[in-house]
N, C-alpha and C positions, 0 to 999 in steps of 0.2 A: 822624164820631165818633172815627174812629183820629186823626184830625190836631189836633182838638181837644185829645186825651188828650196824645198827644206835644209842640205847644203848652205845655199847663198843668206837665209833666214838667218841659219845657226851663228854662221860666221859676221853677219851682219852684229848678231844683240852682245857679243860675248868682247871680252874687254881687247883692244886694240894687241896691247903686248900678246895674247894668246892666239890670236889669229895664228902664224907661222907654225905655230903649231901643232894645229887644226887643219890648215889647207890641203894639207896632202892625204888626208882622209881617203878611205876608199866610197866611204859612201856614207847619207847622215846617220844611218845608224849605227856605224862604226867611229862618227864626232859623239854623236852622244852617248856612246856608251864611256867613253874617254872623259867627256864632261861627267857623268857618274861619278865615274873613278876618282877625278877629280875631288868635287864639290859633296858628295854625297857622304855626309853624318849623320848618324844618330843621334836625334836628341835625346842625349841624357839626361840634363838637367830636366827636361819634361819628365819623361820617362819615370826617374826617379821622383818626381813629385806627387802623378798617378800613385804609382804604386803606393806613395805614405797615403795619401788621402783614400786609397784602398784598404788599408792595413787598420786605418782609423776610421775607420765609417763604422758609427755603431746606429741602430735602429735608434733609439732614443725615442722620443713623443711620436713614430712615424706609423703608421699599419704595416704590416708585413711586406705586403703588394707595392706601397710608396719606396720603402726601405729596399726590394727587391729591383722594383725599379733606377734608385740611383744608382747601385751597384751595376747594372748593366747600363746604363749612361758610361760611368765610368769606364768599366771593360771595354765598350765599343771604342771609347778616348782611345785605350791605353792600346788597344788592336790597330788603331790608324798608325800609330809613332813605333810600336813593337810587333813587327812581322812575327806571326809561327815559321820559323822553315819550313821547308816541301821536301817532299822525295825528291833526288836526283834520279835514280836508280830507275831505266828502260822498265818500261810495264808498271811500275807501282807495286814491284810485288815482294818487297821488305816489310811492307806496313809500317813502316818508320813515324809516317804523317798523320797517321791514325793513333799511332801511340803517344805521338807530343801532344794534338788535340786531347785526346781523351786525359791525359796528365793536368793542360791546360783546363781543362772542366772542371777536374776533380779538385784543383784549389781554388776555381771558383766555388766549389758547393761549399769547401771547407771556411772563406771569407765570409760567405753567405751567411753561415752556422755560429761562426766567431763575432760577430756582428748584430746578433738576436741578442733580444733584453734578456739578461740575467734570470730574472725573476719569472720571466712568462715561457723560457722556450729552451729551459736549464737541462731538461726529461729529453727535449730532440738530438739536443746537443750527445749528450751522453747515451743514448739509444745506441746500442751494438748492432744496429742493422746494415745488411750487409748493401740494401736498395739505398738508394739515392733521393733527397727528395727531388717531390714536382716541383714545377715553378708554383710559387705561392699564389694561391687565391686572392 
């Protein structure tokens, strides 16, 4: 009944020429994965805009903590519009997902690092450590 109703919905909102099809669907989640197929882009233009207003976030007048914070404003943005992939692979046991994450970190610390006033935070930058910092204070 649920799939029937979702079905007659889908087919109801979606533009008149595309109905035929759609009708012969096996089931809605077989229309909408079709409508996906369809309709489903990446905003790049977003995308690519994040990323510059990434690239260009310097700390300036900000404290550490403010400055740390828009950056993760940002990041969560650029996480909504830019999926990490997943493992495919039965079990999870390539570690695939773990290694794009932890990649994705690692240029977040280094944006974080690139992004510090010159003059106050030149010693962190250049520090040969092999740790990671904390979230800022």
């Amino acid at each position: 009944m649920v799939n029937s109703m979702l079905c007659s919905w889908l087919l109801n909102i979606i533009d008149p020429k595309l109905r035929m099809t759609m009708a012969y669907s096996k089931n809605a989640y077989a229309m909408w994965n079709d409508l996906k197929k369809r309709y489903w882009v990446a905003n790049t233009p977003k995308i690519h805009q994040l990323k510059v207003t990434i690239a260009n976030c310097k700390q300036g007048s900000l404290e550490v903590g403010e400055f740390y914070s828009r950056l993760t404003n940002l990041w969560n943005e650029l996480n909504n519009h830019a999926k990490i992939p997943k493992c495919s692979c039965k079990g999870y046991k390539c570690g695939a997902s773990e290694q794009i994450v932890a990649m994705y970190e690692e240029d977040k610390t280094h944006q974080f690092l690139m992004g510090l006033n010159d003059d106050l935070y030149s010693q962190v930058r250049g520090a040969n450590s092999s740790s990671r910092p904390a979230s800022p204070s």
